[in-house]
Structures are given as C-alpha cells and as structure tokens.
N, C-alpha and C positions, 0 to 999 in steps of 0.2 A: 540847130540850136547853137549857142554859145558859148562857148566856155571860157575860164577861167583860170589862170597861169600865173603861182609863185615864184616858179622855180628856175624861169626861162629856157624852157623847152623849146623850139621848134618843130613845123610840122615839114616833112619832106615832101608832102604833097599839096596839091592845089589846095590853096585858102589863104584867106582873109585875114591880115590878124590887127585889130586895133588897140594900138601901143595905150592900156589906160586901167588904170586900176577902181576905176567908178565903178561900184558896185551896183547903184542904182540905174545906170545906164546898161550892166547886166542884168537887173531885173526886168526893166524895159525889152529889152532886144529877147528874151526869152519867155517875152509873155504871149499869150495866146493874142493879144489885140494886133503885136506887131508883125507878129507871124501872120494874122489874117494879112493885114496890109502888102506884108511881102510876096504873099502870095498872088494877089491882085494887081503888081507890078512886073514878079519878074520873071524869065524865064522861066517854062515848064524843059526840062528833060524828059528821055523817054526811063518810060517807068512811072511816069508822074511826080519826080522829084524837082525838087527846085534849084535853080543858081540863088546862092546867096552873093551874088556876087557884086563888090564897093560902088557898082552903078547903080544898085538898086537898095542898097544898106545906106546909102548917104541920102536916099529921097524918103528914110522912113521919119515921121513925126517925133522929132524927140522929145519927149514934155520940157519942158524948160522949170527951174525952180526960184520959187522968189526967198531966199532966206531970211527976206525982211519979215515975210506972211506966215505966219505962227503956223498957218494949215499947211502950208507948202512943207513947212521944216517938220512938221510932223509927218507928213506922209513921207517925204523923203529917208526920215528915220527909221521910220518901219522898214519899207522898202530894203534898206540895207541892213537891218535886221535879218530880216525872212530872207536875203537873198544869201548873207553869212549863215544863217538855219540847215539853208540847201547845199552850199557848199560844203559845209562838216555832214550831214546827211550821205550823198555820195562820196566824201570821202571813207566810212565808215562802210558802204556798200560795198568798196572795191576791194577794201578787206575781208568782210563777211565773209565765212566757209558755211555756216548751217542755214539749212532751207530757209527754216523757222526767222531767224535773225535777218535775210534775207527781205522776205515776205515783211516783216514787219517795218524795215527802213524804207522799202518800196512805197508802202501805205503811209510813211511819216514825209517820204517825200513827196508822193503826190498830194497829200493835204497841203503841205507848204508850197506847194507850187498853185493850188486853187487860189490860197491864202495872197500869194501875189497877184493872180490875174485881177482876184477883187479889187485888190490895191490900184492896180492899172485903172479898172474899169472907173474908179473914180476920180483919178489923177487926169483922164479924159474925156469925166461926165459924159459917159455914156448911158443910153437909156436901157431900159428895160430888152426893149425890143432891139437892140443892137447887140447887148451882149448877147441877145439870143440866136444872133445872127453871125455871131462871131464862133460863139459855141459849135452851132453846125456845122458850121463848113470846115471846120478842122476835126 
C-alpha cells in the first residue's frame, strides 16, 4: 500500500516514493482495482509478496480527470474526501491506547476504504462481474 507524507520523512529502506500531494491519485494507487492490476504485472517474491516496484507502478492505469465534466469533478471530489476520511482515521489509530477505540476506527477504516474502491470501480466502469473478479483475488 501507499502512503501518505506531511512532514517529510524518509524511509531508509527500499521504496518507492512519488514526490506529490494528489490525494486522489492516493486513492487510486490504494484501491483494490490497482492492487489487482499490480499484481498481474509485477514481481511475486518469495512468501508471495509483491515488488511495488516504479517499473511496474508507472504501467498502472491512471484514471485521468476531465474538470470540465461535472461527473469527473464530482467523483474526483469524493475521492479526496474519503481519502482525507482515511487519512485522519489512521492517524487517530496510531494513537488509540483502548481496545474498544481501536476496533472501532478499524471498522470506520475499512468502511472508508470499501467506500473508495466503489468510487474506483466507477471511475473505471467496471462491471458486475469484474469487481467480482477483483474482490477474489485479493
């Protein structure tokens, strides 16, 4: 997955980092659609994990936006809504100390994360049968 950097941090280890504060392009790149695709491109490691690695993050489909197209700029909206949602969610987790408190930003995260892939799945008119195809395999 991807994350998300105010504060400019660096990592000392292997990774990827693309210099950009698009939020909606962190929706994308953390959705289950891209994740399928990534998967279907790149490297397996052992253990079954993947390289995310920029030869294969640069061949993933970026949706493109038309801001002229009232639908584009609405889904684009949301998009970086719900991805700002998640962002304050996890950051609220990494302070959580009670179970209870815990459990419940978990379940408020994973709804917002459902809540984006929908978003996805329509920003790339997919059918019925593909998001179920996408569901599985992850």
């Amino acid at each position: 997955s991807y994350a998300f950097d105010k504060s400019g941090f660096y990592s000392n280890d292997k990774t990827s980092i693309i210099a950009s504060d698009d939020l909606y392009l962190l929706g994308l790149l953390n959705s289950q659609v891209l994740d399928f695709v990534l998967h279907s491109i790149a490297s397996t490691k052992r253990g079954g994990y993947f390289e995310y690695k920029p030869m294969y993050v640069q061949k993933l489909p970026i949706r493109p936006i038309d801001f002229d197209n009232p639908t584009d700029k609405t889904n684009y909206d949301k998009m970086v809504q719900q991805v700002e949602i998640m962002l304050t969610l996890n950051q609220k987790l990494a302070i959580s100390l009670d179970s209870h408190s815990r459990t419940v930003l978990k379940r408020q995260i994973d709804a917002t994360a459902r809540q984006i892939d929908n978003l996805v799945y329509q920003l790339y008119n997919l059918t019925k049968r593909e998001i179920e195809i996408v569901e599985k395999s992850l």
